[in-house]
N, C-alpha and C positions, 0 to 999 in steps of 0.2 A: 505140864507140858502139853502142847497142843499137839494137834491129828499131826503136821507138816513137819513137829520136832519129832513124832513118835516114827514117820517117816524116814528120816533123817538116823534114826539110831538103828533102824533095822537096816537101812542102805550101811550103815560105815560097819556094824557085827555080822553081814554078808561079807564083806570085805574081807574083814578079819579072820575068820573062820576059813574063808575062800583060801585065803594066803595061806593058812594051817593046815589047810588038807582036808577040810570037813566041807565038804561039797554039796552032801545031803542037807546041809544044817545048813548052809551058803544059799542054798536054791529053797528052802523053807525061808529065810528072811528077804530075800528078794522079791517073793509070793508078796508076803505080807508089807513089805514094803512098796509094791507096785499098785497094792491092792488103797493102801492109806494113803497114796500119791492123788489116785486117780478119785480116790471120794474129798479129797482135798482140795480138787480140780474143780472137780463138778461145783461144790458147794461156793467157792471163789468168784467163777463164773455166774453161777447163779445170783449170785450180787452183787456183781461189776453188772450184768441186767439190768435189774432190780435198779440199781440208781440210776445207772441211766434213764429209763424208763419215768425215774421221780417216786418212785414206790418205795417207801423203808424207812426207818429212823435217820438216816444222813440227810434226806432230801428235806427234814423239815426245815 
C-alpha cells in the first residue's frame, strides 16, 4: 500500500472511531493522516516539477 493509501486508512479509522466516541484515537489518526497527506503532496509536486522541467526518468 502506498503513502496516499496509508493516508486514506488513517482518514476513514478517524472517522470511525470519531463516530464511536473515541476522539482521543479520532484526533491521533487525523495527526498521522494529515501528516501522510502533506509528505504525499510534497513528493507529487516535486515530480510534477521535475518533469516539467525534463529532469527524471519520464522525460526520457
Amino acid at each position: 500500500m502506498g503513502l496516499l493509501g496509508w493516508a486514506i486508512l488513517c482518514f476513514i479509522l478517524a472517522v470511525i472511531s470519531g463516530l464511536l466516541g473515541f476522539t482521543g484515537i479520532a484526533a491521533g489518526f487525523m495527526v498521522v493522516a494529515r501528516v501522510l497527506f502533506a509528505i504525499f503532496l510534497i513528493g507529487f509536486l516535486i515530480l510534477v516539477v521535475l518533469l516539467i522541467l525534463g529532469i527524471g526518468i519520464a522525460a526520457g
